[in-house]
Each structure stands twice: as C-alpha cells, then as structure tokens.
N, C-alpha and C positions, 0 to 999 in steps of 0.2 A: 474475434474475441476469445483468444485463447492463451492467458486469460482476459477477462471482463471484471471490473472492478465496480461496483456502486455502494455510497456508504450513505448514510442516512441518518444525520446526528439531532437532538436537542439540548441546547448546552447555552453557557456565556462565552458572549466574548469581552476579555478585557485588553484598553488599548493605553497601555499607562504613556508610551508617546507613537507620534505618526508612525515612527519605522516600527514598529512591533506591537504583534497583535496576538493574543494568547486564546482561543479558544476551547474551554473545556467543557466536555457533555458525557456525562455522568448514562445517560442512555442514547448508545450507537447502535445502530444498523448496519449488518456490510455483508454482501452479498456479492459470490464470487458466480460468472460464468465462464464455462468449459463450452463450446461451442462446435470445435473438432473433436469429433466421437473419440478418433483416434487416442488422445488424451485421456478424455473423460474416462474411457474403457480402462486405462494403466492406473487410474487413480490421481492425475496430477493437479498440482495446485490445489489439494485437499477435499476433491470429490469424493462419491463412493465409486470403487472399480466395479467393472464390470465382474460376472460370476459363471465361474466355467465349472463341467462336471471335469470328471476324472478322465476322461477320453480329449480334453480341451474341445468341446464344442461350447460352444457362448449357448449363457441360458439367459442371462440378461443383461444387457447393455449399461455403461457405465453409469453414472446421474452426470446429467450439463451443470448444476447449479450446485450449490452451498449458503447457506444461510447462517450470521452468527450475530448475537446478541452480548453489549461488552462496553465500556467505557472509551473514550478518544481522547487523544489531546492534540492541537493542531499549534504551533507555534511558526510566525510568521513574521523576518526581517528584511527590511528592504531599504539598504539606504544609500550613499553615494559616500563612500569613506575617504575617497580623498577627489582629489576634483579632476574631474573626467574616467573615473574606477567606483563603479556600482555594484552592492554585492544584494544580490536575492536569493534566499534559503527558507526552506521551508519543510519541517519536522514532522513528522506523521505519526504519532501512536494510538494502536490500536488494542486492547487487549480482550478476549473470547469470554467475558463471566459465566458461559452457558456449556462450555466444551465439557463435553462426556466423561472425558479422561479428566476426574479433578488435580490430576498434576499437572496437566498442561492448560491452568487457571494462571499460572504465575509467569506462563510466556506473552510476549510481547512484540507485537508486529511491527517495525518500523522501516517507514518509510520519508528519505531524507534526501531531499536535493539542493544544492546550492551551485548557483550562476554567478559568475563574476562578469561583468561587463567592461572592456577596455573603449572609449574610444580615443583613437589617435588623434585624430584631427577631423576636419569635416565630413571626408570623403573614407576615411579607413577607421574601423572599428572591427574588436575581436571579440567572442566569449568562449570563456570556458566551461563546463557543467558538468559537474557530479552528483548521480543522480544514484545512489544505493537503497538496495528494498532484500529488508531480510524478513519470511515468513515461516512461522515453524510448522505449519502446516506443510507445504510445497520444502521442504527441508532444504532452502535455499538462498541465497547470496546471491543475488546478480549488482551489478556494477555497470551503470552506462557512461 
C-alpha cells in the first residue's frame, strides 16, 4: 500500500436513468497510506517527510498516513452504446476543505477511468481502459 487509498463519504445518490448514477456527499473522508518507509520518509503522496538535522542523521521518520476532510462527487456510466461495444467510466472528485494551505482549498483531486468493452463474437472479446488520477498533493499525473 504505497499508496493506500480509503474514502469514506455521506452524501445522495441520484440515478435519473439505469446507466447513470451521480453520487454527491457534501461530507468525505479520504485517507491516504504510505506503508514503505522509504516513501513516507521523502514525503510522497502527501505525507509528512521525515526530519533530518544538519549532519543528515534521521531524527524522525516520515508519517504512513494522511488524513483529509472535503467534499466528493462520484459519477458513474455504464452502458452498451452500440450492440456488442459497452463503455463503463467512472469520475472521481474529491476536494481537501480542511488543507492548511487555504490556496490549495480550490484544488481538486481527480480521479477518472473509463473501459470500453469489445466483444467480437463468442469466443474473442477486447478491452481497453484508461484509467488517469491527478492529485495535487503527490504533484502528480499518472495514466494507466
């Protein structure tokens, strides 16, 4: 778990048809774990770093965890767009109301995957999946 993601929302969900489903919760939860010291010690994924004196000896070890308090929204399609071609996507935002730095009140974590499903015929079926997560914490971009 490096990182470990758990979020923890109370919110509505509205489902105005089957393929789409809108979740908003006004009070989220989301807690990060750092698990390999190694990280935790550099600061990644928005721990506290470790603390070295002046000669670099470690005086204290990096923190595992983070904790933030913030708004969500979760938005979720899933339908079969044309016949034998299924697309499932699904939107993640999360935003920090609690972050120290009151400029970085108005960034915004997201998190965005969408699958396309092909199947050819019985026996042969393909997908493809892009799966991007930008966090301003972790000051990072990844793409799978």
């Amino acid at each position: 778990m490096a990182p470990g993601e758990l979020t923890l929302s109370l919110g509505i969900d509205y489902r105005p048809w089957d393929f789409l489903s809108v979740f908003v919760s006004p009070a989220a939860g989301k807690f990060i774990f750092v698990l390999d010291q190694k990280l935790a010690d550099r600061g990644a994924f928005g721990v506290d770093p470790a603390e070295y004196d002046d000669q670099d000896n470690l005086i204290r070890h990096g923190s595992n965890s983070r904790a933030e308090f913030g708004a969500s929204l979760d938005i979720r399609f899933e339908k079969e767009v044309i016949e034998n071609i299924q697309v499932e996507s699904r939107l993640g935002l999360f935003n920090n109301l609690t972050d120290e730095n009151r400029s970085n009140r108005k960034n915004t974590d997201v998190d965005w995957e969408t699958m396309v499903n092909l199947q050819v015929n019985k026996y042969i079926s393909a997908s493809i999946l892009l799966h991007m997560i930008y966090e301003h914490d972790s000051l990072a971009l990844r793409c799978f």
